[in-house]
C-alpha positions as CSV (number, residue, x, y, z in Angstrom):
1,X,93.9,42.0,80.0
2,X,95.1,45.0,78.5
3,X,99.4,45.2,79.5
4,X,98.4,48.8,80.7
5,X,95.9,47.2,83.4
6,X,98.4,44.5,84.4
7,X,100.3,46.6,86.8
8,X,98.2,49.6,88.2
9,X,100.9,50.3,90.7
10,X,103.1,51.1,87.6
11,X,100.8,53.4,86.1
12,X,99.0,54.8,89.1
13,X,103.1,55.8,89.9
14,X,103.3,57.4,86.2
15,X,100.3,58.8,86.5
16,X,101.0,61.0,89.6
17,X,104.8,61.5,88.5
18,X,103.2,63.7,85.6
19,X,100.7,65.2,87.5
20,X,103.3,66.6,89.9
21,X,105.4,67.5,87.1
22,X,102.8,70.4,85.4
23,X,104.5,72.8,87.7
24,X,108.1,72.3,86.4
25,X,110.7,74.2,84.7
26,X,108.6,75.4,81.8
27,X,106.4,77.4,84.0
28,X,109.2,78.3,86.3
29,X,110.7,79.8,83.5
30,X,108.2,81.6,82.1
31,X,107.0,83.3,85.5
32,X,111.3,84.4,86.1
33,X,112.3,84.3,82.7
34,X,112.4,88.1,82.6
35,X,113.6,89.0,86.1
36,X,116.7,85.9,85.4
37,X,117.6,88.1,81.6
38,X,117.5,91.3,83.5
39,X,119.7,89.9,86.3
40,X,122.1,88.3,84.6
41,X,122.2,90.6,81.6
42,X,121.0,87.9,79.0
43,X,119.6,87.9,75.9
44,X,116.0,86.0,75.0
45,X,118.4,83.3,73.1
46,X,121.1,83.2,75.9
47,X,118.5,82.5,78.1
48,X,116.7,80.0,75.6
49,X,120.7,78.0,75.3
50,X,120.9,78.0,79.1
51,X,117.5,76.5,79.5
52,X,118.5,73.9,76.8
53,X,121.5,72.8,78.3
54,X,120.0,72.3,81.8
55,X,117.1,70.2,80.2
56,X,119.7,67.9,77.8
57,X,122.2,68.0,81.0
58,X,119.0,67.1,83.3
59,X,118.3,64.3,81.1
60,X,121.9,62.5,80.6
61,X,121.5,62.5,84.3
62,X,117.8,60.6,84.2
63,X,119.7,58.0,82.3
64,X,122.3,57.3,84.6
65,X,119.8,57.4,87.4
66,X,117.7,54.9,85.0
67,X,120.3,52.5,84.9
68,X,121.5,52.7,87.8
69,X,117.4,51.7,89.1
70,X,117.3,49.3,86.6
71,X,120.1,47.1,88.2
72,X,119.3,47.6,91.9
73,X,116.2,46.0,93.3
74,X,114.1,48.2,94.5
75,X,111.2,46.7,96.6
76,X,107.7,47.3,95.9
């Protein structure tokens, strides 16, 4: 059996995790992007270094919430 078939929970799980995702940052961004530079008085690469940092900062923190998963049970 193929290792992807094995657990269908796993991937049914990943499967909606992505679809829910579409709508994220990236299109919040470029709906606000303009109305956020004007606000704030930013450039296009201020805003482009602010939008980096959040998504490197965001994903330190999906690390620590990784491991910190990884060595609690968690039920299924």
């Amino acid at each position: 059996m193929h290792p992807l078939l094995r657990h269908p929970r796993f991937l049914g799980a990943g499967f909606l995790l992505v679809a829910f995702s579409v709508v994220g940052q990236t299109f919040v961004l470029s709906l606000f992007g303009g109305e956020w530079r004007e606000l704030f008085d930013l450039t296009h690469g201020q805003l482009g270094l602010a939008y980096s940092v959040a998504t490197l900062a965001s994903a330190l923190l999906l690390i620590s919430a990784g491991r910190l998963v990884d060595h609690r049970f968690v039920p299924w």
